[in-house]
KOLZAKOL-82378 format. One record per residue (C-alpha): residue in three letters; x, y, z. Coordinates in steps of 0.2 Angstrom, whole numbers, plus 2048, in hexadecimal, padded with zeros to 3 digits. Layout:
<pts>
ALAXYZ...
</pts>
This chain:
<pts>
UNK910C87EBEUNK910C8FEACUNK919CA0EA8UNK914CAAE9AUNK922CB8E9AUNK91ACC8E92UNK924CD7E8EUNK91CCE8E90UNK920CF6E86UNK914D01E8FUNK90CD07E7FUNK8FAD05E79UNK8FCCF8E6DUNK904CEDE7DUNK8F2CECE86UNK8ECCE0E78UNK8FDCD7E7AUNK8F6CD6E8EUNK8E6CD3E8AUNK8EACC3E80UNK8F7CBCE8DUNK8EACBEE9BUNK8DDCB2E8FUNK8EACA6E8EUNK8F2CA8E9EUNK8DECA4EA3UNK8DDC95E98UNK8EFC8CE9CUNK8EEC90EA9UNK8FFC9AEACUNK907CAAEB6UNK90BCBAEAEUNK91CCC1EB0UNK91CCD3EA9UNK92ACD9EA5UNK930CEAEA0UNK93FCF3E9AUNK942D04E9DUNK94CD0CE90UNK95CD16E98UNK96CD12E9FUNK966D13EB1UNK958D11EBAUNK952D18ECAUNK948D0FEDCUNK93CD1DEDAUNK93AD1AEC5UNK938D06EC8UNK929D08ED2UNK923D14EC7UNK922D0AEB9UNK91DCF8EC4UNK90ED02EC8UNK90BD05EB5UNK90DCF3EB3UNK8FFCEEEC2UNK8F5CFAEBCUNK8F2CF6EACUNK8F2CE2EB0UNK8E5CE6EBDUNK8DACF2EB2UNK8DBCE4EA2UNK8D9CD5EADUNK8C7CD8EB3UNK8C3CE4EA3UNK8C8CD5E97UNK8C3CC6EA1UNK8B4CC1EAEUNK8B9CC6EC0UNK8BBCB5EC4UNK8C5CB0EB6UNK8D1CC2EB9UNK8D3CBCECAUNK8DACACEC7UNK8EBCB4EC0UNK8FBCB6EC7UNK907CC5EC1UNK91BCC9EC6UNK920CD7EC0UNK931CDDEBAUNK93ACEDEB7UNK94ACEEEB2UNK955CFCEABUNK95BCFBE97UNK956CF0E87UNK94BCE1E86UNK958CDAE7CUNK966CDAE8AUNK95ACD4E96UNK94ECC8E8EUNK959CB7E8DUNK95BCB7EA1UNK94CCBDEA5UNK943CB0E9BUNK94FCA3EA2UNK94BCABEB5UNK938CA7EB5UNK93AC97EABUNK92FC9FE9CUNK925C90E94UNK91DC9EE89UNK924CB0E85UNK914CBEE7DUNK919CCEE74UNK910CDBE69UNK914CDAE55UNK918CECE59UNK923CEBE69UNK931CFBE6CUNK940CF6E72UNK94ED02E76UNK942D10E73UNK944D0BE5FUNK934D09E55UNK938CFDE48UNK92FCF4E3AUNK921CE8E46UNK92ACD8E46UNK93BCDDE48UNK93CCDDE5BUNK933CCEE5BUNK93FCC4E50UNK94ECCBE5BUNK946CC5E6AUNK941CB4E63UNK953CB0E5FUNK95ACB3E74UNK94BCA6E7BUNK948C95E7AUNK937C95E7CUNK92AC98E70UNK926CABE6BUNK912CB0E67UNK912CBFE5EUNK902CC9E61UNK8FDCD7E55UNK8F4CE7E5BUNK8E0CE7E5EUNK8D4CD9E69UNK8D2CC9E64UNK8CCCB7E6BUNK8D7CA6E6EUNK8D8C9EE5EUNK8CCC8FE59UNK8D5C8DE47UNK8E8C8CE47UNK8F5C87E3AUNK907C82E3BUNK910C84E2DUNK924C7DE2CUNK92EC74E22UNK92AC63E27UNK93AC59E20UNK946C66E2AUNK93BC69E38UNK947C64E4AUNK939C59E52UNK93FC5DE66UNK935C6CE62UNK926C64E61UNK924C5EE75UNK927C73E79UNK917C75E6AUNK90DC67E72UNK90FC71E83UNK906C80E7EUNK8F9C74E77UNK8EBC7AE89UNK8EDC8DE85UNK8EAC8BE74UNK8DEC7CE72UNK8D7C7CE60UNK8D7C75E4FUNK8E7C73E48UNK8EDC73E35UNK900C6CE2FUNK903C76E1FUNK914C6FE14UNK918C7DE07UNK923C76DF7UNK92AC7EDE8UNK924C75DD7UNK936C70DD3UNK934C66DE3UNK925C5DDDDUNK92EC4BDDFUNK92FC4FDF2UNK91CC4EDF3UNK91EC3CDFDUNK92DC42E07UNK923C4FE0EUNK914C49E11UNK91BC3DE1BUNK927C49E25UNK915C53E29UNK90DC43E2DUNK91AC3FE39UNK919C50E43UNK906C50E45UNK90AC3DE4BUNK913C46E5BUNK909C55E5EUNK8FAC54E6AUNK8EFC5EE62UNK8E1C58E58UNK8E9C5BE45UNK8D9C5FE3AUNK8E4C5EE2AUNK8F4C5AE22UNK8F7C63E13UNK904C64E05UNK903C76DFAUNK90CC79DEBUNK911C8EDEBUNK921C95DE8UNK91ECA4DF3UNK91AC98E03UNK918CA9E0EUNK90CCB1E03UNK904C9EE01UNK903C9CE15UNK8FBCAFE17UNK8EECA8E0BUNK8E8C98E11UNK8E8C9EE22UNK8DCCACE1CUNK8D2C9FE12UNK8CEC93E20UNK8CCCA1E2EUNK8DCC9EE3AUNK8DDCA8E4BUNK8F0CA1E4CUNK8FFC9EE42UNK90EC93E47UNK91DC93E3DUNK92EC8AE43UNK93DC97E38UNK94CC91E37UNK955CA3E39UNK953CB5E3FUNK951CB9E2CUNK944CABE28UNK939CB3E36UNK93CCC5E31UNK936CC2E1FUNK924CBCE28UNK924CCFE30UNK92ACD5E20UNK924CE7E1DUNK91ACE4E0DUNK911CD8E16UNK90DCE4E28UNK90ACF2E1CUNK8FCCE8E10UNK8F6CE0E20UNK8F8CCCE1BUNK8EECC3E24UNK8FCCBCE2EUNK902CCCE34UNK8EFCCFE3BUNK8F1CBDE46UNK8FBCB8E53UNK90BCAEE4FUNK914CA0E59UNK926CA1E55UNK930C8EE57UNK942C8FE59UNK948C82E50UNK958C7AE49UNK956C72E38UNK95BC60E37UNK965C58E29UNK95AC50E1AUNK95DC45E0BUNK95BC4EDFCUNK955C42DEDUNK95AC43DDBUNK94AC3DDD4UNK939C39DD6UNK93EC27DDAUNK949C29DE5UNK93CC35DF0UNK931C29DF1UNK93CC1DDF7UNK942C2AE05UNK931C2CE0AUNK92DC1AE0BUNK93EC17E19UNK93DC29E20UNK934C23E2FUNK943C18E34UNK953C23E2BUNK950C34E28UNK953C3AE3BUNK965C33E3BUNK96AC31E2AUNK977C41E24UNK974C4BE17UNK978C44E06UNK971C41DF5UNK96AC30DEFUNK971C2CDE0UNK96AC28DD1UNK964C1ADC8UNK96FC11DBD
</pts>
């Protein structure tokens, strides 16, 4: 069966974290593990029931307040209570129940510390293996627009069978967006083809491929997601840093659009590419990409004579 790990930090913005799994956990569908970490150095019999009743408390109130009975009834919940930081507990716990999806709040406290939203979450993201879906504060529905935003050409393909899993919880319309930067405009075939290629492997039905020139492709991605309505934003970061600057505070305190969404995180290891030196030669790369740009080291074509 599915797991969808869901840590709890017992506050209010963590019913709608809840409240979202248990859509999903409906859909997929999937168990529930709830876990939560109880800030102190020790932690005593008495307290761990204490705060597991919290836990069944609150999945039994949102489960039939959120959901038909009969839906409510078809989840599973474990629940787990553990003494110290998310942080020191999150890799074996996720490991333990074989997590195929882990959901936390934009606005998650750890360790008791309130930090900017995002900044738990990007800690967390770097300890699992599976994919992350951030939730933001308030009730929403499962998303019937999503948009997946990487960089194509550097994109590790193996983690593209782990996306194509979630693809029952979260069956909608799917767009690949390719940022580029207009000194990279002779890439245009490279890329094109590098998105092609991973809708090719994906199992959701791709409504669109597209190719947008902006130099700001975070502020470019918040923008196109608010033009065609997505409900879900997917983004593959390369490092800790990459996904921090999508939880950035200018963009949680001006309330971008894709800090009011949920976002799937993708760990991913970037895979060596060919850089070309000119038009040309990026066409031709993009021509044999199919048979040589998985294997072939990184290395500058040379240019014409």
């Amino acid at each position: 069966m599915k797991t969808i790990l869901v840590p709890i930090d017992l506050t209010a913005s963590a019913e709608a974290t809840l409240a979202f799994a248990n859509k999903l956990a409906v859909r997929w569908p999937a168990e529930i593990v709830l876990l939560y970490c109880h800030f102190g150095a020790t932690l005593t019999d008495a307290d761990a029931l204490a705060q597991e009743h919290r836990l069944r408390s609150l999945a039994e109130r949102l489960r039939y307040q959120q959901l038909t009975r009969q839906d409510g009834r078809r989840i599973l919940y474990r629940y787990r209570v553990l003494a110290g930081c998310l942080h020191d507990h999150i890799r074996d716990e996720a490991a333990q129940c074989a997590a195929d999806l882990l959901v936390m709040g934009l606005e998650h406290i750890d360790c008791g510390r309130v930090e900017t939203p995002g900044n738990h979450a990007a800690s967390i993201t770097e300890l699992v293996t599976c994919p992350v879906l951030v939730v933001p504060p308030g009730r929403r529905s499962l998303p019937t627009r999503m948009v997946f935003s990487a960089n194509f050409n550097t994109l590790d393909l193996n983690t593209l069978p782990r996306l194509s899993a979630l693809q029952a919880a979260f069956p909608a319309q799917l767009d690949l967006v390719q940022f580029y930067a207009p000194a990279d405009r002779g890439l245009r075939l490279v890329l094109k083809k590098a998105a092609e290629k991973a809708a090719s492997q994906l199992t959701w039905p791709v409504a669109s491929t597209q190719l947008l020139e902006d130099d700001e492709p975070l502020e470019g991605i918040s923008e196109f997601c608010a033009r065609t309505q997505a409900q879900l934003l997917i983004i593959a970061p390369v490092s800790k840093d990459q996904l921090l600057r999508y939880f950035d505070v200018c963009y949680t305190k001006t309330r971008a659009y894709h800090t009011q969404i949920p976002v799937l995180v993708l760990q991913q290891t970037p895979r060596q590419t060919t850089v070309a030196c000119c038009e040309r030669c990026a066409e031709r790369m993009g021509l044999s990409a199919d048979n040589h740009s998985e294997t072939r080291p990184a290395n500058l074509v040379p240019a014409h004579s």
